[in-house]
Structure formats: C-alpha cells, structure tokens
LOVOTOR-512175 format. One record per residue (C-alpha): residue number from 1; residue in three letters; y, z, x. Coordinates in nm, 4 decimals, padded with zeros to 6 digits. Example, Ala and Ser with C-alpha at 12.3 -4.5 7.8 and 13.67 -1.06 7.14 Angstrom:
<sites>
+-----+-----+----------+----------+----------+
!   k !   r !    north !       up !     east !
+-----+-----+----------+----------+----------+
!   1 ! ala ! -00.4500 !  00.7800 !  01.2300 !
!   2 ! ser ! -00.1060 !  00.7140 !  01.3670 !
+-----+-----+----------+----------+----------+
</sites>
This chain:
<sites>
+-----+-----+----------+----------+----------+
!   k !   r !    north !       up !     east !
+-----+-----+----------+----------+----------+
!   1 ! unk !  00.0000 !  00.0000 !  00.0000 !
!   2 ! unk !  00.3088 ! -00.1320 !  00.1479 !
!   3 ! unk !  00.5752 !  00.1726 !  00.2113 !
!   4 ! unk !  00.8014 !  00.2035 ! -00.0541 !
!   5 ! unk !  01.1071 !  00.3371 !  00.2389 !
!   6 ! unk !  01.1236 !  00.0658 !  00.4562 !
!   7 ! unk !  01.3823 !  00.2740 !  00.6244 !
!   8 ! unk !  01.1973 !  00.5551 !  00.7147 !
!   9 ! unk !  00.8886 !  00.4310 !  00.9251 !
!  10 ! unk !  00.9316 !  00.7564 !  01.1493 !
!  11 ! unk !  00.7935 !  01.0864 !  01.0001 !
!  12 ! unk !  01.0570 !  01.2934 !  01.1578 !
!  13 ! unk !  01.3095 !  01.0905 !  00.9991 !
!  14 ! unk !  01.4427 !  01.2793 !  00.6945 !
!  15 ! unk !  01.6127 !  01.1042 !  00.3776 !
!  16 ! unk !  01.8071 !  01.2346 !  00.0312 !
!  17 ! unk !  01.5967 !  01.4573 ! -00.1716 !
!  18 ! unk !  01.4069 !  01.3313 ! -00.4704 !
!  19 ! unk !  01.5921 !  01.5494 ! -00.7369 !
!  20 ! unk !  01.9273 !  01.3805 ! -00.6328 !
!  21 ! unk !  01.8609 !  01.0278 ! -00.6317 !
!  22 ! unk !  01.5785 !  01.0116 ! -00.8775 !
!  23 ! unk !  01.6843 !  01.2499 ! -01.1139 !
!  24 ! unk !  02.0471 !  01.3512 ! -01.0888 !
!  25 ! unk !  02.1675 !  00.9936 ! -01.1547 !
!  26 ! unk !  02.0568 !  00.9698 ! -01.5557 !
!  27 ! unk !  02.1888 !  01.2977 ! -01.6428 !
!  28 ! unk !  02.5274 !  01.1513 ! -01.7028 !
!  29 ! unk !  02.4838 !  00.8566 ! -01.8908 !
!  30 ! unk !  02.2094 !  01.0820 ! -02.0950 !
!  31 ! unk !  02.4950 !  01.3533 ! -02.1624 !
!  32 ! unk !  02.7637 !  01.0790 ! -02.3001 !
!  33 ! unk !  02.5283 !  00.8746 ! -02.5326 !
!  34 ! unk !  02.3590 !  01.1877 ! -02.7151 !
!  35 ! unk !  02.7230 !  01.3928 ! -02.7217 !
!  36 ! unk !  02.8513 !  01.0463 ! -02.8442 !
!  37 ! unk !  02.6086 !  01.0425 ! -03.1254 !
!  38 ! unk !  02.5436 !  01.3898 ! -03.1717 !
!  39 ! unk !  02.9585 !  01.5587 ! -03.1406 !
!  40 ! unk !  03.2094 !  01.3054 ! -03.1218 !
!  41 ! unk !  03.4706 !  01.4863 ! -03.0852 !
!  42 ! unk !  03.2961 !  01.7304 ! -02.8284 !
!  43 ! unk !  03.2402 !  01.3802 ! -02.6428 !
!  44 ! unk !  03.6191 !  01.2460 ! -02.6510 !
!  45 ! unk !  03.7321 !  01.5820 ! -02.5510 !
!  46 ! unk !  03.5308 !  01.7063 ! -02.3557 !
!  47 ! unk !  03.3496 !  01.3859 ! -02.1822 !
!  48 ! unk !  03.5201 !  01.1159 ! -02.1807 !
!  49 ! unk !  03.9000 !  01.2329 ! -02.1826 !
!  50 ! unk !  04.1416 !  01.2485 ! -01.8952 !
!  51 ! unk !  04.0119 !  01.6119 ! -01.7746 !
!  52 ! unk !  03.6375 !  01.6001 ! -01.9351 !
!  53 ! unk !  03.3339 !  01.5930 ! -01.7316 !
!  54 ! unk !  03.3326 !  01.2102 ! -01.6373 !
!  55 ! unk !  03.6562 !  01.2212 ! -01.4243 !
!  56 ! unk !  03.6238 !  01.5532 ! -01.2962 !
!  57 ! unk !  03.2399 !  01.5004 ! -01.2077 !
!  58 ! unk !  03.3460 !  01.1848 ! -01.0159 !
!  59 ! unk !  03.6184 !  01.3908 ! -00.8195 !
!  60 ! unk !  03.3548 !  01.6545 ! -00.7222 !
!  61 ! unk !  03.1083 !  01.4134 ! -00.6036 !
!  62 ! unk !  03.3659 !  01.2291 ! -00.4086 !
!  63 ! unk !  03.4842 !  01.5456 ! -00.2414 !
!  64 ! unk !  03.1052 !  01.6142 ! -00.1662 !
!  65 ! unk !  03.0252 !  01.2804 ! -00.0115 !
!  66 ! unk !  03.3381 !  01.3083 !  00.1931 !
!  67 ! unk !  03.1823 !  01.6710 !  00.3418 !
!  68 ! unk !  02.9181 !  01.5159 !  00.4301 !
!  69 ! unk !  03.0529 !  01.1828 !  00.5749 !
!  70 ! unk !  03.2521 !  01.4347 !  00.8137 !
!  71 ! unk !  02.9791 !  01.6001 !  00.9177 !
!  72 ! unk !  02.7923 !  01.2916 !  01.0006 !
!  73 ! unk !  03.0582 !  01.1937 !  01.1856 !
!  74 ! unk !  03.0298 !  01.5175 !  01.4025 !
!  75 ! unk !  02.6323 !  01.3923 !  01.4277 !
!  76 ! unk !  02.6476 !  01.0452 !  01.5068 !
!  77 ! unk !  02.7655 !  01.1151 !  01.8550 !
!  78 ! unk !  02.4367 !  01.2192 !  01.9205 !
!  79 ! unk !  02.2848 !  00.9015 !  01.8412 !
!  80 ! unk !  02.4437 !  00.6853 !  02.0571 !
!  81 ! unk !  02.4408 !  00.3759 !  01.8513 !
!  82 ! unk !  02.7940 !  00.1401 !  01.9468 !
!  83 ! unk !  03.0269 !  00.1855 !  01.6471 !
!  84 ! unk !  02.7779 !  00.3924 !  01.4037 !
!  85 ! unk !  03.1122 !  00.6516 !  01.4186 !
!  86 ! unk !  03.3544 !  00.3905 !  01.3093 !
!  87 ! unk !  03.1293 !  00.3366 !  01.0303 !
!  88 ! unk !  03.0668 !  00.6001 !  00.8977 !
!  89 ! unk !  03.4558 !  00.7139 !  00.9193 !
!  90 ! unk !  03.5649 !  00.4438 !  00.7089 !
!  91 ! unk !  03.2986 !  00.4877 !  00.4892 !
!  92 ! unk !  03.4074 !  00.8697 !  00.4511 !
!  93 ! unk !  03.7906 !  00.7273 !  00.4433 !
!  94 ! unk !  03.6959 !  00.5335 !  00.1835 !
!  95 ! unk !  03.5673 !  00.8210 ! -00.0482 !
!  96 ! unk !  03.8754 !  01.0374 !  00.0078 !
!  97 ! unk !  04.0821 !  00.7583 ! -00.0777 !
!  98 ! unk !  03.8298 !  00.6522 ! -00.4513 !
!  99 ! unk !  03.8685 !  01.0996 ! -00.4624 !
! 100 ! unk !  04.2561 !  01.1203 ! -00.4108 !
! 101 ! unk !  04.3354 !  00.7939 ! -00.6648 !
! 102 ! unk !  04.0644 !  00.9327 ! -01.0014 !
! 103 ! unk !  04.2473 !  01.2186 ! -00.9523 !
! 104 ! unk !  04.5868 !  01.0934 ! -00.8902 !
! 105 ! unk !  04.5791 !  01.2677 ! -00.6054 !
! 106 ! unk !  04.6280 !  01.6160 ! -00.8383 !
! 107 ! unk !  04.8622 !  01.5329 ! -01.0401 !
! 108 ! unk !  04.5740 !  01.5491 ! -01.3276 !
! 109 ! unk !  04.5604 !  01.8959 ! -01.2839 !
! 110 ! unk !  04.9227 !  01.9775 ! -01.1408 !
! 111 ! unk !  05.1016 !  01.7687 ! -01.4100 !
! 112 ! unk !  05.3744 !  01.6740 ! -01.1820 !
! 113 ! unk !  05.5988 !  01.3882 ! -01.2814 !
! 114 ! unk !  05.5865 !  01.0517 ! -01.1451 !
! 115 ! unk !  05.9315 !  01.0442 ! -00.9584 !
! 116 ! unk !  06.0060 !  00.8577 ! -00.6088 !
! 117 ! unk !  05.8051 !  00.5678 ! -00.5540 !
! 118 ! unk !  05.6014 !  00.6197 ! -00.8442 !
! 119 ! unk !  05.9158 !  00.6001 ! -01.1245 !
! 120 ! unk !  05.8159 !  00.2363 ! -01.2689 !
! 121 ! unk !  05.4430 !  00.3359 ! -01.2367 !
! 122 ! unk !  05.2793 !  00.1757 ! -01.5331 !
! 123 ! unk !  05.0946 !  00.5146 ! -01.6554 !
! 124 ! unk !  05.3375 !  00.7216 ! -01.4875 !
! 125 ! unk !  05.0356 !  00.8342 ! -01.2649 !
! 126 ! unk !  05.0503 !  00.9639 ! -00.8941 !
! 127 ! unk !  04.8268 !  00.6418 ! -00.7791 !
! 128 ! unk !  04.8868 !  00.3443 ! -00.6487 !
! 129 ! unk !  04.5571 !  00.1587 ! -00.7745 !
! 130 ! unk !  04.7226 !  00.0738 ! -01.0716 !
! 131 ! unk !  05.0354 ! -00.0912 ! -00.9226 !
! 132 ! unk !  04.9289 ! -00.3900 ! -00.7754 !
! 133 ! unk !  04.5875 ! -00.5743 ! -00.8224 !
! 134 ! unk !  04.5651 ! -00.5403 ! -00.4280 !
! 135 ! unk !  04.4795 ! -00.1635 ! -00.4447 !
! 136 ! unk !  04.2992 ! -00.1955 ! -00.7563 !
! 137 ! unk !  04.0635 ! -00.5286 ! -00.8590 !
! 138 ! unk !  04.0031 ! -00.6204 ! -00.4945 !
! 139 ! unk !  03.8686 ! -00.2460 ! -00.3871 !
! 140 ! unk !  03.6830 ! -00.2644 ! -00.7021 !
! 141 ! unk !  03.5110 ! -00.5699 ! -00.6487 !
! 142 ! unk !  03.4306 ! -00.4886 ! -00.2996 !
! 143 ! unk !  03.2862 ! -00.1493 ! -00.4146 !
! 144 ! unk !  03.0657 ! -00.3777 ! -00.6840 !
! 145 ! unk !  02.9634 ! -00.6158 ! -00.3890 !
! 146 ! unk !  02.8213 ! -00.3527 ! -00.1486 !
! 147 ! unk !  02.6499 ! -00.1377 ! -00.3811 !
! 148 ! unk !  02.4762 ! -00.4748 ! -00.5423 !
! 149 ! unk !  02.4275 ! -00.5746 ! -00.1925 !
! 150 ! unk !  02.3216 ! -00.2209 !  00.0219 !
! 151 ! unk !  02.1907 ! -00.1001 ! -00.3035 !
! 152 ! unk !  01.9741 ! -00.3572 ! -00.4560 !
! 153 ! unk !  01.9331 ! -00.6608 ! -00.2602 !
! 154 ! unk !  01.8856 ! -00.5244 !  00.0451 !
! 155 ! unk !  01.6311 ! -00.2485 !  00.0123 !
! 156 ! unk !  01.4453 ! -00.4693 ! -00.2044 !
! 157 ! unk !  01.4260 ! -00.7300 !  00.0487 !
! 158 ! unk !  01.2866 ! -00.5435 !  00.3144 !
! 159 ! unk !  01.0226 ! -00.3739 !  00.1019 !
! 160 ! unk !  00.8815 ! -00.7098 ! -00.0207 !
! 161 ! unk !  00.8986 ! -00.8694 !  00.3334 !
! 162 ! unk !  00.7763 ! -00.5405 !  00.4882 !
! 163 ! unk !  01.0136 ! -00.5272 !  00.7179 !
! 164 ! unk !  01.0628 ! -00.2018 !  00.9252 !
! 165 ! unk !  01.4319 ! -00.1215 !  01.1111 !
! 166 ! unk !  01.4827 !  00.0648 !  01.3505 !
! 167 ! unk !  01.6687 !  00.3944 !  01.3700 !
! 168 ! unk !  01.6784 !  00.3741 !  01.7753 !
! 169 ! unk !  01.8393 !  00.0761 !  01.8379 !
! 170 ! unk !  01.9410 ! -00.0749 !  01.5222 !
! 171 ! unk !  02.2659 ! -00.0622 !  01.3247 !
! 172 ! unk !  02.1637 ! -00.1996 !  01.0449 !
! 173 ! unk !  01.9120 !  00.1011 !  01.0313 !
! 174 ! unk !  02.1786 !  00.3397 !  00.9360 !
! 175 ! unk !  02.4353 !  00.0871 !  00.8075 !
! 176 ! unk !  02.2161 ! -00.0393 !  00.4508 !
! 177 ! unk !  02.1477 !  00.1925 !  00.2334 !
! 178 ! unk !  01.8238 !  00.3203 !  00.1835 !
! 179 ! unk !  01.5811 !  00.2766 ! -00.1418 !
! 180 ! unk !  01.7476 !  00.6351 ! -00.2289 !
! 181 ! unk !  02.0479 !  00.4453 ! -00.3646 !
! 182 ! unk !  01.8360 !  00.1694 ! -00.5844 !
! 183 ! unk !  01.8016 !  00.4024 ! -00.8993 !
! 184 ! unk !  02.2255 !  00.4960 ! -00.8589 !
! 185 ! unk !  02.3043 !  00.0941 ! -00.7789 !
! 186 ! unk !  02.1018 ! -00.0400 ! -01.1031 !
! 187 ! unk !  02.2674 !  00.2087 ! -01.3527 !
! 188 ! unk !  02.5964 !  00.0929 ! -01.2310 !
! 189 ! unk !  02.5060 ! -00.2839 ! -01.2129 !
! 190 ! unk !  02.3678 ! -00.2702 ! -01.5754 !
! 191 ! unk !  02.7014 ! -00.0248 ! -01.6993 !
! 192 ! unk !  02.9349 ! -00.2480 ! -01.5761 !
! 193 ! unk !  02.7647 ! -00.5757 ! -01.7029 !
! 194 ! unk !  02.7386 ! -00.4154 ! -02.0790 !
! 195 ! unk !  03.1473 ! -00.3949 ! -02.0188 !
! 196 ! unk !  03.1794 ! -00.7421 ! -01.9148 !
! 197 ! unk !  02.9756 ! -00.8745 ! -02.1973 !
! 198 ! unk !  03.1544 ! -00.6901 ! -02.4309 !
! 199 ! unk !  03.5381 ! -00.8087 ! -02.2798 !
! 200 ! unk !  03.3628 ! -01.1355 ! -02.2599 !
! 201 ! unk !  03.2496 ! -01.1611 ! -02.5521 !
! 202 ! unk !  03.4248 ! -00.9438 ! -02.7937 !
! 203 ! unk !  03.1547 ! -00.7973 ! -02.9552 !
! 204 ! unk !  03.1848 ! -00.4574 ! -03.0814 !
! 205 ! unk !  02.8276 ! -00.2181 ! -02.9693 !
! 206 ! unk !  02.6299 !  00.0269 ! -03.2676 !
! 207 ! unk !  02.7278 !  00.4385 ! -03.1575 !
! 208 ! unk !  02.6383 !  00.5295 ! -02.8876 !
! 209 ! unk !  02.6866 !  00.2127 ! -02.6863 !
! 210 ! unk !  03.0467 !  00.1984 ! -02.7972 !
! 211 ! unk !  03.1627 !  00.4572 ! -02.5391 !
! 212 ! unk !  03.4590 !  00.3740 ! -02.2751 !
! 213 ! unk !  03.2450 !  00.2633 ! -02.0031 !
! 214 ! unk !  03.5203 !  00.2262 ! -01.7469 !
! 215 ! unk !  03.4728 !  00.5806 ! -01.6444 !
! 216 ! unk !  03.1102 !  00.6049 ! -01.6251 !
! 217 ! unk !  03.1297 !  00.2820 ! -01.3810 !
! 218 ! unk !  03.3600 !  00.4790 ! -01.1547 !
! 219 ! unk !  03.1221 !  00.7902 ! -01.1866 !
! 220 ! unk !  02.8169 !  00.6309 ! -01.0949 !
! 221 ! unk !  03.0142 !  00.4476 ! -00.7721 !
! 222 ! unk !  03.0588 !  00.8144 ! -00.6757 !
! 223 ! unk !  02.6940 !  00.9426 ! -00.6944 !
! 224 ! unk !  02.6236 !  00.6187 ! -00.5306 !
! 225 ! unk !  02.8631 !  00.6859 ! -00.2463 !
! 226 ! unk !  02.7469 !  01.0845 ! -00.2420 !
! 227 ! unk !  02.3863 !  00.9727 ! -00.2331 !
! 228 ! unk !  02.4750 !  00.7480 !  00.0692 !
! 229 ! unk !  02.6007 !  01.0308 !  00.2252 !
! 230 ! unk !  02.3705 !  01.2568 !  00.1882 !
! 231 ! unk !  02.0972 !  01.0110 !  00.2754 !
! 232 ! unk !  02.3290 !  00.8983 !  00.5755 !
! 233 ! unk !  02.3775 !  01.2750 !  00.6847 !
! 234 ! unk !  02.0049 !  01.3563 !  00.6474 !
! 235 ! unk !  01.8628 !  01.0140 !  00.8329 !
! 236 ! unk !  02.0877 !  01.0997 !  01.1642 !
! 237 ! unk !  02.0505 !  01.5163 !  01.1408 !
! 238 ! unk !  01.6828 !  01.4357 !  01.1719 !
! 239 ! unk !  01.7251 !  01.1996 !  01.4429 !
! 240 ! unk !  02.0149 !  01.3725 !  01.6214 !
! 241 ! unk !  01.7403 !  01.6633 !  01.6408 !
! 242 ! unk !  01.4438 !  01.4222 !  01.8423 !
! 243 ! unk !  01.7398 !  01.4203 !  02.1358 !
+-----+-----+----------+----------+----------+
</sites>
C-alpha cells in the first residue's frame, strides 16, 4: 500500500496531529449550517456578524499560525537548507498581515474611527484591503492559487506517482504542503465555488446553504495557513532534533 504522506518517508519526521487537520476543519462549517437552520438569529448574531465566531475564530487562528511561523523561523537555522528562513518569514508575514486586515487591525474591537488616511475608506474600516483591488482581489487570488496548488494538486500528485522528497536536501520538502492540508484546501475550494456559482448564476440556495459564505472562505484560508504552520513547525522541530 502506497504511503498516504509522501512527505514523511522518515520515521523521525513528525507532522500536524490528526485531530487538527482531520477533524478540527468541519467543525465550523458544521456549527453555521445547523445554527443557520436550527437559531437564526443565534447564527446572524452570534456566527456570522462582524464580532461572532467566524471573524474572531479566523483572527485567533491567524495569530496562532503566526506563533508558530516565528518559532520555525528560530528552527530552520538548524536545518541548513538555502532560503528555507526567507520562506517561512514571508509565509509568517503573510499571516500577520490576513490577521491585522479581518480584524482591521483592532479597530473591530477598539471602535476607533477611521480618520487620517483612512477618512474616504469605503466601510470606514482601519484596512487597506478594501481600498484598492491591489491589496484585496490580487492577495485573494494568490491565497486561492497556492492552497489549490500546495493543497490539492500537489500532495495528490506525489502520492499517485509515489514520489518521495527529501527533507535533507530538498526545498520543496518543506516548501509544499503536506497531505495534512488536503482536508482544509477542499472545504475551501468547494466554499468558495458554491459562492461563485451563486454570483454567477444568481440563484438563490434552500436554508442552510444560503449563509454569507465570504467569511467562512476567509476562515478556512486561516486553518489552512495554521495547519501549514503547525505541520511546517512540527516537520523541521523533528528534523532540527536528528542534528
């Protein structure tokens, strides 16, 4: 039976527990469809609205995955592997910035106004993702790309070509993303093509399927990006400790 990891072809080499990227991810998307059915009003409230449990949740994980890209960082010294650090720092860059923007970098919780540069702000939000399609569609789309790419394609790939990389000498090793972020990368893929079909098409879903699921999308690109990190962090702890 061909190894389902292709990643992990070492024993030593540790990866994201089970509980986090197998069952963590459908929590969320369970939660919204049965409050949605169930308590609508609980659901707008307390799930869906500007401070529910979508928007904060996706904060939280953020500001976990950027813990633990830092402390990779601190670890991939110890690995010698030519530009594994720059990596992973603008990986964990990255996160801090998708953290400090969903929250509008406090002002969610704060409730400062939107004075200075932010004045003619369209939402009269602390953020600058929604001022200019430059800091909004094109991260977005990138974001879409690599977790379709690092999250689907390419762990899929390698398990049906059994291919083996190598955590040694290889960037690639600890570049893709492992199988851990497959379940995490098809919920998102499938959330944000129900959106698109429904733009598309116009079409109005049954309850539940009729929730907003603009913030879901950006929830799920944060467990993807925590379970990277935690996946990253575990894959080069393990390592760091053959040295």
């Amino acid at each position: 039976m061909r190894d389902l990891n292709p990643f992990l072809s070492e024993k030593k080499i540790q990866d994201a527990p089970l509980w986090l990227w197998l069952i963590f991810p459908p929590i969320m998307i369970a939660i919204s469809l049965i409050s949605r059915t169930t308590a609508p009003e609980f659901y707008k409230t307390y799930i869906e609205g500007e401070l529910g449990l979508v928007e904060n949740g996706t904060v939280l994980l953020l500001l976990i995955a950027v813990i633990f890209g830092v402390m990779s960082i601190l670890k991939s010294r110890q690995v010698k592997i030519p530009l594994l650090t720059a990596w992973i720092f603008v990986q964990t860059i990255g996160c801090f910035y998708f953290m400090g923007e969903e929250a509008s970098w406090g002002q969610h919780w704060f409730g400062w106004s939107a004075d200075g540069i932010f004045t003619d702000h369209p939402r009269q939000e602390t953020n600058i993702h929604n001022t200019n399609h430059w800091f909004d569609q094109k991260p977005k789309v990138a974001v879409e790309l690599w977790t379709i790419l690092g999250g689907i394609i390419a762990p899929l790939w390698l398990y049906f070509r059994g291919r083996k990389l190598n955590s040694k000498t290889g960037l690639l090793y600890w570049v893709w993303p492992t199988i851990v972020c497959f379940p995490t990368a098809l919920i998102v893929t499938v959330i944000k093509n129900i959106e698109r079909y429904r733009e598309t098409v116009g079409v109005k879903l049954p309850i539940p399927f009729d929730i907003r699921f603009s913030e879901p999308q950006e929830y799920y690109f944060a467990v993807f990006f925590l379970i990277y990190m935690v996946s990253f962090y575990s894959r080069i702890k393990s390592r760091a400790e053959t040295y």
